[in-house]
C-alpha positions in Angstrom: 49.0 56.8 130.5 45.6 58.4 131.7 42.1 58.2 130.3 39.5 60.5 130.4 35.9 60.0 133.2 32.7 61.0 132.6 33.9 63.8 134.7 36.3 65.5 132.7 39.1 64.2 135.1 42.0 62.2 134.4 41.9 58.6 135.6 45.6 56.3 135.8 44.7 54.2 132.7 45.7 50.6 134.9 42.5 51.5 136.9 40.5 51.5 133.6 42.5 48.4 132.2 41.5 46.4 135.6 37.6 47.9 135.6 37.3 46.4 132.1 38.7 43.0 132.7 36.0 42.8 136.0 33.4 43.5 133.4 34.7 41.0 130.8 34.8 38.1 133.4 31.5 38.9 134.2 30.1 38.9 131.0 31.9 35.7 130.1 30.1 34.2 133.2 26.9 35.5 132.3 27.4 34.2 128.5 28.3 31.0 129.6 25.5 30.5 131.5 23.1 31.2 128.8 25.4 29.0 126.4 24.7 25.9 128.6 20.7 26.7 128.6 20.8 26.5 125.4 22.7 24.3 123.8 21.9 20.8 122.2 22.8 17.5 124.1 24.2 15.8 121.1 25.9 16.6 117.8 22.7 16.8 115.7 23.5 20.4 114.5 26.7 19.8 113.3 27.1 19.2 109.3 29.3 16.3 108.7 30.5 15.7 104.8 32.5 13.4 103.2 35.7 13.7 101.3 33.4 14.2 98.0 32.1 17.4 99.4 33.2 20.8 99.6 32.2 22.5 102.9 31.8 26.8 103.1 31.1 29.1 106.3 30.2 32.3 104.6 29.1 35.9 106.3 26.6 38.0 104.8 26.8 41.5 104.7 24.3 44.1 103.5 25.6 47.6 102.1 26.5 49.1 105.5 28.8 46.0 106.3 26.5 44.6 108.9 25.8 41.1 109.5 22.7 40.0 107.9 20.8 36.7 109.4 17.2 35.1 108.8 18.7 34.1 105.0 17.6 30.6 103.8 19.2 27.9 101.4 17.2 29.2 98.6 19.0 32.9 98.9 22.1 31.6 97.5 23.5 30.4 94.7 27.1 28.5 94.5 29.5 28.4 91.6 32.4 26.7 91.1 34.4 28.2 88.2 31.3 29.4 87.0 29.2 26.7 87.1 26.2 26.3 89.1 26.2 24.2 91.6 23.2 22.4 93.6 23.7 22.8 97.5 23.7 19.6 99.4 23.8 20.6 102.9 22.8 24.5 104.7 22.6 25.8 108.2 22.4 28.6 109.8 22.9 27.9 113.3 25.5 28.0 116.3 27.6 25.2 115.2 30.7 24.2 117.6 34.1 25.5 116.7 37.8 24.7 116.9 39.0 27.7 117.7 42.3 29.1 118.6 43.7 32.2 120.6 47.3 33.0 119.5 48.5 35.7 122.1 51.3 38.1 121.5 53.4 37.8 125.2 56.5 39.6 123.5 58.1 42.1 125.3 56.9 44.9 122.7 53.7 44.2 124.1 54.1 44.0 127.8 52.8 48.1 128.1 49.4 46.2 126.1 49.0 42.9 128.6 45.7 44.4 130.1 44.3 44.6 126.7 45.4 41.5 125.4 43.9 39.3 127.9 40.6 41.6 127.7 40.6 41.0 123.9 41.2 37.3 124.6 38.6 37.3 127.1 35.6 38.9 125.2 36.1 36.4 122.3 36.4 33.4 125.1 33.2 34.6 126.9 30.7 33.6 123.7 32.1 30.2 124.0 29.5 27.0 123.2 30.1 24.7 125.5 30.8 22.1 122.7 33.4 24.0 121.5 37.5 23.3 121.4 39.7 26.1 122.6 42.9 26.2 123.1 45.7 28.9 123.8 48.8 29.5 122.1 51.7 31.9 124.0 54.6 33.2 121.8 57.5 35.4 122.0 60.6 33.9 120.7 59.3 30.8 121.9 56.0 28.9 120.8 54.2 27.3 123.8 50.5 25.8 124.6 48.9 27.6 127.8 46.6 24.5 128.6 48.2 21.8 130.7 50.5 19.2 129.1 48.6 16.7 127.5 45.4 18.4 127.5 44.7 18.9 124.0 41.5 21.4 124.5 39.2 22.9 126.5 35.5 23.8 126.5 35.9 25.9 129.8 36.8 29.5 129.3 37.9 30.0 132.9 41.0 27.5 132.0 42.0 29.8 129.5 41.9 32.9 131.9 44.5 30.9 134.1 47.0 30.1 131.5 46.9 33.5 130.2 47.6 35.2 133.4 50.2 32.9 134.3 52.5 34.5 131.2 55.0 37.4 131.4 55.4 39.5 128.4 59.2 39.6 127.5 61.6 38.6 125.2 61.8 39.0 121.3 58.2 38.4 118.6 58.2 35.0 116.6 54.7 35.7 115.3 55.2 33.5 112.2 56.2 30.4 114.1 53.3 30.5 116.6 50.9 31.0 113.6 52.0 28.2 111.5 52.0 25.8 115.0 48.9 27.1 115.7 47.5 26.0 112.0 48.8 22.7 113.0 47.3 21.7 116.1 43.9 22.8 114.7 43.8 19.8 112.3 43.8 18.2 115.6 40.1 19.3 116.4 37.2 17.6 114.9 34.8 20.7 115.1 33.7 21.4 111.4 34.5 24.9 111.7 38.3 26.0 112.6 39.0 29.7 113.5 41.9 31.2 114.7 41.9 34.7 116.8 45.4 36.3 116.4 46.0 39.3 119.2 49.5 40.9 118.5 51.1 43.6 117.1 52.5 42.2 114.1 55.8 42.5 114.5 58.1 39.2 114.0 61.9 39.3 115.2 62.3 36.2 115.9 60.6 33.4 113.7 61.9 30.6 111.6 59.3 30.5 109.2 59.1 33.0 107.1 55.7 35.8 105.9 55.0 34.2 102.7 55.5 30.5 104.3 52.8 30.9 106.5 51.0 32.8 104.3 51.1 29.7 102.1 49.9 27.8 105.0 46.6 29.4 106.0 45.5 29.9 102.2 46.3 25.8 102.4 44.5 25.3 105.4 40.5 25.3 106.4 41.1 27.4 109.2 39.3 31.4 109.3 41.6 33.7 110.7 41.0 37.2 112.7 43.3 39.4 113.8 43.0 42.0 116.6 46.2 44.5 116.1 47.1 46.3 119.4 49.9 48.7 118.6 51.0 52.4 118.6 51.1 54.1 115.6 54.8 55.5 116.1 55.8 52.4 117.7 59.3 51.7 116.0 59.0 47.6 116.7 56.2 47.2 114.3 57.3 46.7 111.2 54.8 45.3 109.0 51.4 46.9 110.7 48.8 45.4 108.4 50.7 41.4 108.4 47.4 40.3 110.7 45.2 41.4 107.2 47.4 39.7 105.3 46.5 36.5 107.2 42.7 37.0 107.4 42.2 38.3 103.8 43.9 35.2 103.1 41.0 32.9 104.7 38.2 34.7 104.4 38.6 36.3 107.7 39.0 39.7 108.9 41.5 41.9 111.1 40.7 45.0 113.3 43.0 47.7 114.5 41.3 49.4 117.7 42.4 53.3 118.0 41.8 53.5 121.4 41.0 50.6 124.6 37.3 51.5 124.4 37.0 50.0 120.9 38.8 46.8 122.3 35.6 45.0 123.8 32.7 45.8 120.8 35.5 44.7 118.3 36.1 41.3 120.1 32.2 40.5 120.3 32.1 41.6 116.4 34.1 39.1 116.0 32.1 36.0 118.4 29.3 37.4 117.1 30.3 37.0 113.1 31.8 33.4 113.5 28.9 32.2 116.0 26.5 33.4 112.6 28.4 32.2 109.7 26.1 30.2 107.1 27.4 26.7 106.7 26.9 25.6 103.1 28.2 22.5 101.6 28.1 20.7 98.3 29.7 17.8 96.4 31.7 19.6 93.1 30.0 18.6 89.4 33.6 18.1 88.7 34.9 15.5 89.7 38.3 15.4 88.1 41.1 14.8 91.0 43.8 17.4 88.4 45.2 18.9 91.3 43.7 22.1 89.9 42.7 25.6 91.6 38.6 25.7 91.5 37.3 29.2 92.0 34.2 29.8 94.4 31.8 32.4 93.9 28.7 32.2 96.5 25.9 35.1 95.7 22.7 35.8 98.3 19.3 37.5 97.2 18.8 41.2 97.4 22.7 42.4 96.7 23.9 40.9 100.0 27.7 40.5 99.8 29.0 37.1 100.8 32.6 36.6 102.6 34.4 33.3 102.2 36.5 31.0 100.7 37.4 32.2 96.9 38.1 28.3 96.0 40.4 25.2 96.5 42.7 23.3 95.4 41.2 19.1 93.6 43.2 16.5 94.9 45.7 14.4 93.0 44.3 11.0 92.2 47.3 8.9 93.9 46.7 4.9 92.7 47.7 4.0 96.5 45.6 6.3 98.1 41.8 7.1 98.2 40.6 10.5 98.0 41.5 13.2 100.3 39.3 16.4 101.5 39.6 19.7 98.9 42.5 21.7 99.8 41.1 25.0 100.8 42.3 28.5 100.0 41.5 31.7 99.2 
């Protein structure tokens, strides 16, 4: 495959593919650097709630779908089926994340590895330094890319490794690696949880079905993007827009690049949306524990539109057990 130089010639398209992963490492060094300048020594900018509470990261959009920042607690309004309700806790700063890169290594994308690990690598490079990453490789098989027993990683450059250390082959279990990927997140004690899905959508492979998983990440607090790398006439993708599926599902969002270039200023979208989410949190004026669907609606000043959750579900009142943190979904 060839791509076009500023010269009008034709250029073999693994010379552009290895051009942009030397940029991308470079920016990721560069970011990383000015992530440890500035972070906080302690946890002081991280919300902590309690079971009572109900806890939102919402982006704000103005009409031409750009990220709006600079918005303070009195620009929004929460409601919970309907009703008004008084916020108990808003930031609007770089919080840490649990975050998680589910990687496509199937063999239907082994003409896309160069991409894949550039996607990967543009989200990793905006990394806090307080964050928890981890990796997950699929094909038919579900495996973590960090070393056994390590459960996370703050340091971007041990993500690079165990991403280059897979071979794309074998058959897609996309459904599988999702739903173990949901799983280990709970694992992280970051009060944000997003997962980055990179992958063609296409599933051949997976014991868990679609609407299982789908079931899971409505359940779950995690956000989910997806970056979907695949020809248009490519006969192994089936179900093209599954990623959207996923992210409409969390109040995330899925991208599907055209060509490489768009690759790189999709993937810092992305950092540069979750890293400037609005944290909002507040404790329900119903209290009932009906295991009941409550609907959220959060509205910002000046017609802003406001992505997240659309609600949860109340926990059960179990005569055993105390009570247990709001099952999210959308």
């Amino acid at each position: 495959m060839l791509e076009w130089n500023e010269f009008g010639k034709k250029v073999p398209m693994f010379k552009v593919l290895n051009a942009l992963l030397v940029t991308l490492v470079m920016i990721w060094q560069s970011m990383t650097v000015q992530a440890q300048q500035t972070s906080h020594a302690d946890d002081s900018f991280t919300v902590k709630v309690n079971v009572h509470e109900v806890l939102l990261h919402a982006t704000v959009r103005n009409n031409n779908g750009t990220p709006v920042a600079g918005l303070g607690q009195n620009d929004f309004k929460v409601f919970e089926d309907h009703v008004l309700q008084p916020i108990k806790h808003f930031s609007h700063e770089d919080i840490p994340v649990t975050v998680g890169i589910v990687i496509d290594n199937s063999g239907s994308m082994r003409p896309k590895r160069a991409e894949v690990i550039a996607a990967a690598l543009a989200f990793a490079g905006s990394s806090n330094p307080h964050d928890q990453m981890f990796l997950v490789n699929f094909n038919e098989h579900v495996s973590f890319g960090l070393p056994a027993g390590m459960l996370f990683t703050d340091q971007p450059e041990q993500l690079k490794t165990a991403m280059d250390t897979f071979i794309a082959d074998g058959q897609t279990a996309l459904f599988d690696a999702v739903a173990i990927a949901l799983e280990h997140l709970k694992k992280g004690d970051r009060d944000k949880k997003v997962l980055i899905i990179i992958s063609d959508g296409s599933d051949n492979a997976s014991v868990h079905t679609k609407a299982q998983v789908l079931a899971l990440a409505s359940k779950s607090d995690a956000i989910i993007y997806g970056l979907g790398i695949y020809e248009p006439d490519d006969p192994d993708v089936r179900d093209p827009h599954v990623l959207s599926q996923f992210s409409k599902a969390t109040g995330g969002e899925s991208y599907y690049p055209a060509t490489l270039r768009e690759v790189l200023p999709i993937c810092e979208r992305i950092a540069h949306e979750v890293r400037n989410q609005y944290t909002i949190s507040y404790v329900p004026s119903n209290q009932q524990m009906d295991g009941t669907f409550r609907a959220i609606q959060v509205k910002a000043s000046h017609g802003l539109t406001v992505v997240t959750r659309a609600g949860y579900v109340a926990p059960l009142r179990s005569p055993t057990v105390g009570a247990v943190k709001p099952e999210m979904r959308n």
